[in-house]
N, C-alpha and C positions, 0 to 999 in steps of 0.2 A: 403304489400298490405292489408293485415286484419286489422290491427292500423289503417291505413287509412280507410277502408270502413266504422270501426266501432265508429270513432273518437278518439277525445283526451277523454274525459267525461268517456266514456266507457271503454277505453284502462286506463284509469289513475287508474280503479279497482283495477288491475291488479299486481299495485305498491305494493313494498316491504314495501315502507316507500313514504310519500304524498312527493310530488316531486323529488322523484329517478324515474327515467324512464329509467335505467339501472339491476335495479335487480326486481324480481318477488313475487308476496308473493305463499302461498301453491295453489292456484286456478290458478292464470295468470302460476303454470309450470304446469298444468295439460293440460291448454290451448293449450301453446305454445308447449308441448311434443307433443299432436294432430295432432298437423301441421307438426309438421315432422315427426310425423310417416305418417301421411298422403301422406305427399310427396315422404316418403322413399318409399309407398308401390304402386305409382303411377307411381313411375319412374322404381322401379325393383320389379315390383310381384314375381318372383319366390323366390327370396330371401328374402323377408321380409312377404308376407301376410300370410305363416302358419305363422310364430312367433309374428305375433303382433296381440294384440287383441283387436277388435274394439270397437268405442263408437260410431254407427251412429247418433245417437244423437245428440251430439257434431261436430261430422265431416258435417252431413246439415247444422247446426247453422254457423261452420264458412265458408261451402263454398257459403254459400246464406249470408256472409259481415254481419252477425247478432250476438252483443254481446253475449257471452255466461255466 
């Protein structure tokens, strides 16, 4: 869903190496760690939101579909 909102162009950053769209460089797993913790902490707060620590930041950028 975020690949897609943010396109190819912006999602290609992300890349380990320019046309692997299978592994991530140091920023695209900071990204992508976001999103699941986002989601781990969306779907079960009592177990994950003391342990995880936020970046609102990050977490508006990707749930408003906005490259980070």
């Amino acid at each position: 869903k975020y690949v897609n909102a943010i396109g190819s162009a912006a999602a290609d950053k992300y890349n380990l190496a320019s046309g692997d769209r299978t592994h991530v460089n140091e920023w695209g797993g900071v990204v992508f760690s976001r999103i699941v913790s986002d989601l781990l902490v969306a779907k079960y707060p009592a177990e994950f939101a003391a342990v995880t620590k936020k970046n609102e930041t990050l977490s508006a950028l990707i749930a408003a579909g906005k490259a980070a």
